[in-house]
Steps between C-alpha positions, in 0.01 A plus 500: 500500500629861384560727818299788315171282493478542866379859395302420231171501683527871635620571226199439236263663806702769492518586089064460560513845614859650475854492380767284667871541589718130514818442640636195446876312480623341194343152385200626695258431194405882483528464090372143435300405783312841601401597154338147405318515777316853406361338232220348722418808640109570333616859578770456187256263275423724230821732508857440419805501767814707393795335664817756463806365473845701464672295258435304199650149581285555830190530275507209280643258768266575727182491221632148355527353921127656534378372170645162543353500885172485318609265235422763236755676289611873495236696311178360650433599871848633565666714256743755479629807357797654483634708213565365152272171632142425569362181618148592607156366349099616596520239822785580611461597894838584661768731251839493595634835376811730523468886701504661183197304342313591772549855477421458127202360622384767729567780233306305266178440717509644883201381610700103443112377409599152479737493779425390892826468636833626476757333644853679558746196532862582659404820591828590701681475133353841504509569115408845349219360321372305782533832726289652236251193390408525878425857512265494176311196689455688841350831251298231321350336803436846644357671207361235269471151654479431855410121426863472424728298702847564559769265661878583541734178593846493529723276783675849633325774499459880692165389602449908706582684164297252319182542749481846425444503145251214558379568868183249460721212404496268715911339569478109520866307565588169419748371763776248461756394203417177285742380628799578703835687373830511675719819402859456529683833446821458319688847425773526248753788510710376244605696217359269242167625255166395691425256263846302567353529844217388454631204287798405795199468690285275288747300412500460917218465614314301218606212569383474838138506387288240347256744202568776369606892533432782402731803473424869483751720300452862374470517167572265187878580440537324891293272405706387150799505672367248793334261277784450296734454835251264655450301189842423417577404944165286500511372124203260377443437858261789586308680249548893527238750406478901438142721605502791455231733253729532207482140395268332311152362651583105447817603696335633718289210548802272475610591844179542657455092461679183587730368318377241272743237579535581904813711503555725791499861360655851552275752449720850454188808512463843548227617735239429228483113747463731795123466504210307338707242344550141637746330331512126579713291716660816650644401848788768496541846409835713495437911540802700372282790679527725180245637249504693194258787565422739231574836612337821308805762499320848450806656370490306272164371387665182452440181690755321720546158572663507910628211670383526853464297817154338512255542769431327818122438333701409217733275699157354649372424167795335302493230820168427494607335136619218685214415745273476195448121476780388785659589777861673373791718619535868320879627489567840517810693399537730707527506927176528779651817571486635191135372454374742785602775300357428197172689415172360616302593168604509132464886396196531322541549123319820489735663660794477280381433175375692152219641565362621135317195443302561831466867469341397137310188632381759809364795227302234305349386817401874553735524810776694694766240578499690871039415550601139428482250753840360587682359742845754391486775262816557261733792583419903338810397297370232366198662377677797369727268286178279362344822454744634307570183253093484433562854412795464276298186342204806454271230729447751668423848490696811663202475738553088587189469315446135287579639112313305238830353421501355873172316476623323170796400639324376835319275254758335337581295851892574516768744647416905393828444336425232263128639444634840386774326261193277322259755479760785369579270254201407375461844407794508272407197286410172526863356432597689787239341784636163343848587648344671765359116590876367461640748702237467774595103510886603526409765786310247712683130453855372493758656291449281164886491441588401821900510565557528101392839549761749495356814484215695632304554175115410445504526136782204477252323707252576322693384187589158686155424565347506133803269423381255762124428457480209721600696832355497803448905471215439229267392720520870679528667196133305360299589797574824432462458150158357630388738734548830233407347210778523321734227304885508443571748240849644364682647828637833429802426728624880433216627745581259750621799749208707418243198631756471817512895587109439479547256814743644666514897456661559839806230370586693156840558523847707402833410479740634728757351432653159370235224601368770761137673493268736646115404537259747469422454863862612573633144665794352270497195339778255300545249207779266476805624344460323204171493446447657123226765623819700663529676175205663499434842693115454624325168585134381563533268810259208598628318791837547745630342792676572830746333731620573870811530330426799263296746609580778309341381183276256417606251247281482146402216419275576204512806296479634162686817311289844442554730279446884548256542289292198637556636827366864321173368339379220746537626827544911456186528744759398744803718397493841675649846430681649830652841564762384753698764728762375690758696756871386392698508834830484273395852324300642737247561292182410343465282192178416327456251191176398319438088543350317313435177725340134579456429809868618704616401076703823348411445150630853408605835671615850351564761728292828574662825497202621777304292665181609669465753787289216717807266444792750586274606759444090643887469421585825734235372787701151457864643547408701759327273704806258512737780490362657799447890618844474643682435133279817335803728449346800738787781561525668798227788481253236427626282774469776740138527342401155595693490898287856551203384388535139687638732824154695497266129480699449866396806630134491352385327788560777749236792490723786394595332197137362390505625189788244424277237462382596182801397376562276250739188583863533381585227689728200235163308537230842423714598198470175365152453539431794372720492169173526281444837631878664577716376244344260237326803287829607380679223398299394195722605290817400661711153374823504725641535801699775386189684419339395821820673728405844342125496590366810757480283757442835741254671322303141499497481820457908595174424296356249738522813726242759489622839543352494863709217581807658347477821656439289827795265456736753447399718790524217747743351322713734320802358281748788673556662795596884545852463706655831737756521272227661273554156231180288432644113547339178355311283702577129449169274594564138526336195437470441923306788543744746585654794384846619450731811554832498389671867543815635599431546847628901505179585302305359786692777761204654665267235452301442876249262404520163322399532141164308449212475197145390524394757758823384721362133507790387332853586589741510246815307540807750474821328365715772601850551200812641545587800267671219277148333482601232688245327809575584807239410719077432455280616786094547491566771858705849371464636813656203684765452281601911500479424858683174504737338248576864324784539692677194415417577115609858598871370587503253190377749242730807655809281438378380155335803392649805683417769185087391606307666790462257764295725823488356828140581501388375151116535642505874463760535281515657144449194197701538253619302210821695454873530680584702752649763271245511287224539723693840617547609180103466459393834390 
């Protein structure tokens, strides 16, 4: 008995009046057992079951198991779709479909009339299209059908987050393994590739078993290199097997079965045997604890295959593969320690992945990707750069709205991408949708060359496969053939780049130099050095690749060459015209050229003897800002302006001065801010530095003065002070508030009081000079210092400068700025 038909009866009570949430371990039954046993439900007699599953082997393993549960083949009561393949007939009761055929689905009747139940299998996968295909059936139920049922399963799941999209769902658990599996953690720090690793262990540990194992790898090259290491240690002895989504379905099958004449096998998979699958006889499984995840980079626009640590749901699931039909031992590569710090849950796939097709999916539906009901929404970046390539694919308008263009492509059931590149075609002739149809195969499947390739260029494949008629590739190229009503037709091969550009506008591309190009979105991108599109200056590009190893540039993988005029006549609505002002920090100066550009592409520039006033003016704000008001080249008087005016803002506060607080703010952070008003008005017309130094900075900033404020400023203020020697001396304000004397102390003779401004609120600091102009003392107390230290300067300066007047009572003596004989020879 299956653990999960313990909750089979609360389960069908439950899905009489509401949707249904079930957790339940691997080799539970949750995708064989559970669904069979809706189909007794009278609630479900007259309407169809969906059953999602995430991948495609899932789908037609698990229809043929059902089908052959009730000794019927697939087609009749259980069917399935998935894309390219439809095995479904008028009785058919349960349909075994894909995400994305459900969402096709949905957009193609809401309202689901002939559908009960849908039933979201693996949930915890956490696909983009199940994310979505989830959301649509929560709007459906809540706007169109509430008769219809909805049950999410999965073995690991984040049951809270789940609850509140689906808060009347009621959470049944299935307890307890099939049967039991020992983990054995066995961590390899050698320096040796993971899947030599993973083989030294193998090769260990198989031996000690009685059925067979299964081993989870990355990707396929891992896998390659393992099967051919394990078949040549093992030889005829043990029969070793590949899964993963790139091979063929009878492959596929071939190591989902026994062997025929009761070999143990190896079974070397990716995580496509994580879930859904049971593949017979399995009694071991060895986890290298790696995945290939594919990674959206936004910079980019290009997706990235990453190898990363798995998950500890992950880790959960690849064990359960070997408590499916025995009890078995699961090896992991890696330490218990390091297992703790693994993440709980897989990232969800909406949150680092493309997001035009759901941003186009969402506008057909009539929705905002942010109203939708899910579980994590994708990041404002993400949406920007969808946004963007809808718009560049003119999907959608400069408003998001759905263009005409959008809804046909919607219809045609494939990336935006590929739908733009058919339907632009079509409009161009008929000959050209019939490559169109080739180069949509190429796009989507294997490279048709494989390793005899040696360059990068579409139209050589393209040449290679009307020499071979008989290739696999056909069969892609016919259902599109079939689906636009169209037949194979001369190729004209020259436009190859043209249909490509259609695709991929944001990937058009320039040479910078050698094997090195620009893309339009700015990111760089590389073809092998000897590949023979190097020669050519501009290229249409269709698919690229990167690598922890290079990150700079992304290496293309297939491409075709552009020329300018192509570029000119098919894709001018995305070629702008630019005035472009720059500062040049070498020349000081401002330098302006007219652009002609695609995307962050130059295709040409010529320089502009004078560019706008708005740009000189945006260039000036610019230089100034990251300059700062200290680098403006003030002189002195205007200095003097600034430390006056910031002098009087201290003393505003005080109720003599209250007229000060009218002021404006010549503070470094006020004159910036207020740059629009002060300064920017007169330098339209100015281009360098040069030109800059000579502006009248004073009279700029005398006019942010009225003349109320002037005549103010410079009575409380003034910029000299009347001396007793009969001399008017300048008066040197500082950026600390105060204000300085400096005077050859015999013209202060006489002087009783300490010199002050600003009604005697602010004493002036007296650096008193010798008659050489050299300091000889600062004080901010005359009087004390006439008093006090005098005579000490009196002895120095008698013996240093004995032709000067030096009084013993300098307080009420005669200033002078003159020698002793001179002042008696004073008429």
């Amino acid at each position: 008995m299956l653990p999960v038909e313990h909750i089979l009866p609360a389960l069908h009570k439950q899905l009489l009046v509401g949707d249904a949430i079930v957790v339940a371990p691997p080799g539970a039954g949750k995708s064989t057992c559970l669904p069979l046993s809706l189909l007794k439900l009278d609630v479900f007699k007259d309407k169809k079951i969906i059953l999602l599953q995430p991948r495609r082997i899932a789908v037609r393993t698990i229809a043929s198991y059902l089908a052959s549960q009730l000794g019927e083949s697939v087609g009749h009561t259980i069917g399935y779709r998935i894309r390219g393949e439809v095995k479904v007939s008028a009785n058919t009761r349960i349909e075994i479909v894909t995400e994305g055929i459900l969402t096709r689905m949905l957009q193609n009747q809401p309202d689901l009339p002939d559908v009960g139940l849908v039933i979201f299998d693996e949930f915890h996968e956490r696909s983009v299209h199940a994310d979505f295909s989830l959301a649509l059936c929560i709007e459906v139920q809540q706007a169109l059908r509430d008769d219809l049922r909805l049950l999410v399963m999965s073995a690991t799941l984040d049951v809270a987050a789940l609850g509140e999209l689906l808060p009347a769902a009621k959470l049944l658990e299935s307890s307890g393994k099939s049967y039991p599996v020992d983990i054995i953690y066995h961590p390899d720090n050698s320096s040796l590739h993971l899947f030599e690793k993973v083989c030294r262990l193998v090769i260990q540990v198989f031996p000690k078993h009685q059925h067979d194992c299964l081993v989870f790898l990355p990707g396929a090259a891992d896998i390659n290199k393992a099967a051919q290491r394990l078949s040549q240690h093992f030889a005829t002895e043990v029969e070793v097997l590949k899964l993963f989504s790139e091979l063929s379905k009878n492959e596929q099958q071939q190591a989902l079965l026994p062997n025929p004449e009761g070999k143990r096998k190896i079974v070397l998979a990716t995580n496509i045997a994580e879930t859904s699958l049971t593949i017979e006889g399995i009694e071991i499984v060895v986890d290298s604890g790696i995945e290939k995840k594919a990674i959206f980079q936004l910079n980019r626009g290009i997706t990235h295959l990453q190898s990363q640590k798995i998950s500890q749901a992950s880790a959960t699931q690849r064990a359960g593969r070997a408590g499916r039909l025995t009890a078995g031992t699961c090896y992991r590569l890696w330490s218990k320690e390091q297992h703790g710090r693994l993440a709980k849950q897989i990232t969800p796939e909406i949150m680092h992945s493309d997001m035009s097709s759901f941003i186009l999916e969402s506008a057909i539906w009539g929705s905002d990707v942010s109203a939708l009901a899910l579980q994590d929404h994708p990041s404002d970046a993400q949406l920007s750069q969808g946004f963007a390539l809808l718009s560049q694919l003119e999907l959608l308008d400069n408003n998001k709205k759905l263009t005409a263009l959008g809804r046909k492509a919607h219809g045609l059931g494939c990336h935006p991408s590929i739908a733009v590149m058919l339907l632009k075609s079509a409009k161009m002739s008929t000959e050209h949708l019939s490559m169109a149809c080739a180069l949509a195969a190429l796009i989507e499947n294997k490279d048709p060359m494989g390793r005899t390739a040696n360059g990068a260029s579409l139209a050589a494949r393209l040449h290679f496969v009307l020499q071979q008629k008989n290739h696999v590739i056909w069969q892609a190229i016919r259902q599109w053939h079939s689906k636009l009503a169209c037949r194979l037709l001369v190729w004209p091969l020259e436009d190859t780049a043209v249909l490509v550009g259609y695709a991929y506008p944001q990937w058009l591309a320039k040479q910078r130099k050698d094997e090195r190009y620009q893309l339009v979105n700015g990111s760089g991108a590389v073809l092998y050095q000897d590949d023979a599109l190097t020669t050519h200056s501009w290229l249409a590009v269709a698919n690229m690749q990167t690598s922890d190893r290079q990150q700079d540039n992304a290496q293309i993988r297939y491409a075709e060459s552009l020329t300018l005029l192509q570029l000119e006549q098919h894709f001018e609505h995305l070629i702008e015209k630019k005035e472009r002002v720059n500062w040049d920090p070498e020349n000081q100066r401002i330098v302006s050229e007219m652009h002609q550009t695609l995307g962050k592409i130059i295709i040409h520039k010529q320089p502009i003897k004078r560019p706008s006033a708005q740009h000189i003016l945006t260039i000036w704000r610019d230089v100034i800002q990251t300059k700062g008001i200290a680098n403006i080249p003030f002189n002195d008087e205007v200095q003097q302006l600034i430390h006056r005016v910031q002098l009087a803002a201290s003393l505003a506060g005080t109720p003599s001065f209250s007229a000060f607080k009218a002021f404006p703010d010549f503070s470094g952070s006020g004159l910036l801010n207020s740059i629009d008003r002060w300064l920017m008005p007169y330098l339209a017309d100015i281009l360098t530095w040069q030109q800059f130094t000579q502006c009248h900075f004073l009279q700029q900033l005398l006019n942010e003065l009225d003349f109320a404020q002037q005549q103010s400023l410079n009575k409380q203020l003034p910029k000299q002070l009347a001396l007793p020697s009969g001399r008017n001396a300048q008066l040197t304000y500082t950026s600390g508030n105060s204000v300085v004397l400096s005077v050859r102390m015999t013209e202060l003779y006489g002087l009783q009081r300490h010199p002050t401004v600003a009604q005697q609120q602010v004493p002036i600091t007296v650096e008193l000079l010798s008659p050489a102009g050299r300091p000889i003392q600062t004080t901010q107390d005359l009087p004390r210092f006439w008093q006090g230290s005098y005579k000490e300067v009196q002895k120095e300066m008698k013996g240093r400068y004995p032709r000067h007047f030096w009084p013993d009572d300098p307080a009420n003596a005669q200033a002078t700025a003159r020698t002793k004989k001179r002042m008696s020879s004073k008429p």
